[in-house]
C-alpha positions as CSV (number, residue, x, y, z in Angstrom):
1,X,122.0,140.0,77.6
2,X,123.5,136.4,77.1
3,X,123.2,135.6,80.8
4,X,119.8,136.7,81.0
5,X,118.8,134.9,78.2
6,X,120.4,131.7,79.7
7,X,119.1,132.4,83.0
8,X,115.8,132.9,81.4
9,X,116.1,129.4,79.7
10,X,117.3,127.7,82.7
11,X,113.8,128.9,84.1
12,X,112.0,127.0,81.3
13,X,113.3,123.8,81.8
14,X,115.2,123.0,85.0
15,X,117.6,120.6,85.4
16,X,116.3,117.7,88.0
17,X,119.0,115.7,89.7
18,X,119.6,112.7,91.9
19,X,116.9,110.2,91.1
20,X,114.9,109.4,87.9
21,X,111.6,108.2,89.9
22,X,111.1,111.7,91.7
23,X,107.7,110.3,93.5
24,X,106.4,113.0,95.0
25,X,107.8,116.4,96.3
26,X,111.4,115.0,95.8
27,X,111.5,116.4,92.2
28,X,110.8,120.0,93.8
29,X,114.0,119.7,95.9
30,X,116.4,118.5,93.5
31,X,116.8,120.9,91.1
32,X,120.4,122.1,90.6
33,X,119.9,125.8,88.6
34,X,118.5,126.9,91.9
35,X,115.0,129.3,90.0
36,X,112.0,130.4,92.3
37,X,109.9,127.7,93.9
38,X,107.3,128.7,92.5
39,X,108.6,127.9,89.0
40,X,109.7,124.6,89.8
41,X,106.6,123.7,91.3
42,X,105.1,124.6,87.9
43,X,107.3,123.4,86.0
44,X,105.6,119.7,84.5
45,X,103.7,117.6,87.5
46,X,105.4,119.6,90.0
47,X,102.6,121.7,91.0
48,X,103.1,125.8,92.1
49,X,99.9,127.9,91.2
50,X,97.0,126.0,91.3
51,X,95.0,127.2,88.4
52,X,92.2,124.8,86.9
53,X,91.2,121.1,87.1
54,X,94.8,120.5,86.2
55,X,96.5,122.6,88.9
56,X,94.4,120.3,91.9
57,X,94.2,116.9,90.4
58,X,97.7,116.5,88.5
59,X,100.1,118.5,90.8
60,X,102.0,117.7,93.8
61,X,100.9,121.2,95.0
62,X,97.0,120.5,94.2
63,X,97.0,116.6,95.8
64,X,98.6,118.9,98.9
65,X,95.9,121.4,99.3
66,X,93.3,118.6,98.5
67,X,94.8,116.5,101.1
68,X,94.5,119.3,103.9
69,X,91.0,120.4,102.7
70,X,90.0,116.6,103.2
71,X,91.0,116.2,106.9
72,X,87.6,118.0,108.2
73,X,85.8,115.6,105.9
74,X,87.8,112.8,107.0
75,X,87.1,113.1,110.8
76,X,83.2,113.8,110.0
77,X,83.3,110.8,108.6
78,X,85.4,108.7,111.5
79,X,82.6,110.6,113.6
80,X,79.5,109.0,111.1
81,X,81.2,105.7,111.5
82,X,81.4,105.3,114.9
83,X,78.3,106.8,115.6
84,X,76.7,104.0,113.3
85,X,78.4,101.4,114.6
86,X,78.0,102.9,118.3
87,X,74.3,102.6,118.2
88,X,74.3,98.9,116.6
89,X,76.3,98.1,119.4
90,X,79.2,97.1,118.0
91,X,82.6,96.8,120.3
92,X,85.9,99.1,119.5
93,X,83.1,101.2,117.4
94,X,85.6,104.8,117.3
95,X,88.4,102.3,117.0
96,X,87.3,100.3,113.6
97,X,86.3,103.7,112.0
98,X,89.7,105.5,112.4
99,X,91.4,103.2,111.4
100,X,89.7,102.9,108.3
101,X,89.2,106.2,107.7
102,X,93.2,106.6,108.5
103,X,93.9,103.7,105.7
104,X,92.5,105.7,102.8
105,X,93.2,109.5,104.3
106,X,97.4,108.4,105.1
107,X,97.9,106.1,102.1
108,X,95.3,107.8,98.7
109,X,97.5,111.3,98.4
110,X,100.7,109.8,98.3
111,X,99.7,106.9,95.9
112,X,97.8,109.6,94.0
113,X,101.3,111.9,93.7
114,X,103.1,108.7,92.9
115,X,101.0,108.2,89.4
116,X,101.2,111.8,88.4
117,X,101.8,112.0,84.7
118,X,105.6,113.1,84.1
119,X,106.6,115.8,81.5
120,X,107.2,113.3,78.6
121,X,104.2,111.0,79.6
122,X,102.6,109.0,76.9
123,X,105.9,109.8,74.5
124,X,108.6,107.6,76.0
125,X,108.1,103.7,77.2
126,X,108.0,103.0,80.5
127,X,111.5,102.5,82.1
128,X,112.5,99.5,84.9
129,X,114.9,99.2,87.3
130,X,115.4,95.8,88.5
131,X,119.0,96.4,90.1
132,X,118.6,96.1,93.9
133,X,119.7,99.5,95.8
134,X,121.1,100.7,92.7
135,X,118.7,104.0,93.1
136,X,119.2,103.3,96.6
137,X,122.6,104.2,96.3
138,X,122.2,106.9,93.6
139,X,120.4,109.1,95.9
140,X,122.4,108.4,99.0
141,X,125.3,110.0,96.7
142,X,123.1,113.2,96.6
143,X,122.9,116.0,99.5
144,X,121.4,115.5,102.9
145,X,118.1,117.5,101.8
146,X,117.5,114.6,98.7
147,X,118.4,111.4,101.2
148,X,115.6,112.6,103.4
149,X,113.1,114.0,101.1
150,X,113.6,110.4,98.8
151,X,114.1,108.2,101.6
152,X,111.6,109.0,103.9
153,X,108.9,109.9,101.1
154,X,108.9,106.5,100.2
155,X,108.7,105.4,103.6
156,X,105.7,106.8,103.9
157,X,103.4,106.0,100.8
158,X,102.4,102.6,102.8
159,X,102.8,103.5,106.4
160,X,99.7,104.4,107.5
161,X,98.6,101.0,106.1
162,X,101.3,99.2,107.9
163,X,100.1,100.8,111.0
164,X,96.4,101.3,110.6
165,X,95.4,97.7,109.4
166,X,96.4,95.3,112.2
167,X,94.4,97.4,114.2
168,X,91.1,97.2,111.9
169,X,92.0,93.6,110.6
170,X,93.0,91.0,113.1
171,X,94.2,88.5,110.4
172,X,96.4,91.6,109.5
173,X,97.8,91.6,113.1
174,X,100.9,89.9,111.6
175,X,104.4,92.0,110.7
176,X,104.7,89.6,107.7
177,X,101.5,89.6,106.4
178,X,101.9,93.3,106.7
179,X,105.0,92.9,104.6
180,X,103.6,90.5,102.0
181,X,100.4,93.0,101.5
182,X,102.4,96.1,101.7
183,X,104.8,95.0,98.8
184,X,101.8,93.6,96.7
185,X,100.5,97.0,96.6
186,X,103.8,98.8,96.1
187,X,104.3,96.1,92.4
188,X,101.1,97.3,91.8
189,X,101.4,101.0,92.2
190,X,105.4,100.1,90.1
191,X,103.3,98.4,87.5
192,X,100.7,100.8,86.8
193,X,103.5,103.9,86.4
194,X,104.9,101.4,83.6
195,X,102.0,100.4,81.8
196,X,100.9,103.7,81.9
197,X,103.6,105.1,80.9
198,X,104.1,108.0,83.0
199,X,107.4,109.3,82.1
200,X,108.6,107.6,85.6
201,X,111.2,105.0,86.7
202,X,109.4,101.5,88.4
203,X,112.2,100.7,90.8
204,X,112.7,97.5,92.8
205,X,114.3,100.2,95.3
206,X,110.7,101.6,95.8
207,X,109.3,98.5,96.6
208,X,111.8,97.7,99.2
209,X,111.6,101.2,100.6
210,X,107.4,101.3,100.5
211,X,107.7,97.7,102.4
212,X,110.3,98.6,104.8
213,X,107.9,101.5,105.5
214,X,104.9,99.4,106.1
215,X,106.7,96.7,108.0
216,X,108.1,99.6,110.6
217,X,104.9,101.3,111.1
218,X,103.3,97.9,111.8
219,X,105.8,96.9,114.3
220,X,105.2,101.0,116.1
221,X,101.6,99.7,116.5
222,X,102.5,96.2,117.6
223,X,101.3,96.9,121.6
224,X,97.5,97.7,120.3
225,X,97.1,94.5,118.4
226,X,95.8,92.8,121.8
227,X,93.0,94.9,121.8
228,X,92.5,94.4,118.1
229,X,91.6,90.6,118.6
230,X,89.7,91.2,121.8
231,X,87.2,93.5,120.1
232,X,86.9,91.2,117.3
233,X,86.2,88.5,119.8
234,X,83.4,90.7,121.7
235,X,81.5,91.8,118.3
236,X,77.8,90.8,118.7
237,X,76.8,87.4,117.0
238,X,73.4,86.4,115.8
239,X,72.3,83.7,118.0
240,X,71.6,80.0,116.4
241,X,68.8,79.4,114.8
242,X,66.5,76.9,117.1
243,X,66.6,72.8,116.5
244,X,63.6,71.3,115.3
């Protein structure tokens, strides 16, 4: 009966490990007392059942299915772009719209997980880490599964603006502008979760990691940038008004 009822309250309240700023589905994966998935997941912001307005907007779980459920609506509206912009005539049409389209669709969901509300959100100040790689090296002391998951996660949250916006932006077509923006957004995104006091860690380790993500995406869509200032070149331009 004691087990069980230990068991039972290991259930309630599972004991997260590794790294204080989960950011995402990292929190799911680090849990040591080893319950169902499905009560991790709904356990706090870490999603499971998606039941109500809560279950889709403030769970890793809901931002998921939302995220998948968006991709039709995302390629309609590449499609409506570049239709638009097809018939006005304008150069690198399908080009401009998916990478815009890709900014918001690659970079909103994991921005979006990063500010969900933690269990003691509102009740305890925000927290700072200002110690470079000090989380860095926290989570490389976990398991394989938490390095990747942590690593890689953060990676991710500003990649698809590293590689998307040189394409769209030719005075983006720069891997240290990229940089520069990239790590604005990431002190932005770090000083939101402690204003707003999320019940989550603002880490100079996730800026480093968000920019690092960014910068290599940038540079994995370096051999398109050509095009990028060619089409910008060959946009239509409205001719001069006449001399008097």
């Amino acid at each position: 009966m004691g087990d069980r009822a230990q068991r039972g309250q290991r259930r309630q309240r599972p004991n997260w490990n590794i790294y204080p700023d989960t950011e995402g589905v990292g929190v799911m994966l680090c849990n040591r007392d080893g319950p169902p998935m499905q009560e991790i997941m709904s356990d706090g912001g870490g999603g499971g059942m998606v039941e109500g307005w809560h279950g889709w907007v403030g769970t890793f779980n809901g931002v998921a299915l939302i995220t998948v459920a968006a991709l039709p609506l995302a390629a309609l509206a590449v499609w409506a772009l570049a239709r638009t912009r097809s018939d006005a005539g304008t150069a690198a049409a399908w080009r401009m719209s998916l990478a815009e389209v890709g900014i918001v669709y690659g970079t909103v969901p994991w921005v979006w997980m990063i500010m969900l509300r933690g269990d003691q959100a509102g009740s305890v100040p925000g927290r700072v880490s200002l110690v470079p790689l000090r989380d860095l090296l926290t989570i490389l002391a976990g398991g394989p599964l938490t390095v990747t998951v942590q690593i890689v996660g953060n990676l991710l949250v500003f990649a698809a603006l590293g590689f998307l916006a040189p394409l769209r932006f030719a005075a983006l077509a720069s891997v240290p502008r990229i940089l520069v923006l990239a790590a604005g957004c990431s002190v932005l995104v770090e000083a939101a979760q402690y204003v707003l006091q999320l019940d989550r860690v603002s880490s100079v380790d996730d800026v480093l990691l968000n920019t690092a993500g960014a910068g290599l995406a940038a540079l994995a869509s370096h051999r398109w940038w050509g095009a990028t200032a060619t089409a910008s070149s060959d946009r239509p331009r409205s001719a001069p008004a006449p001399r008097r």
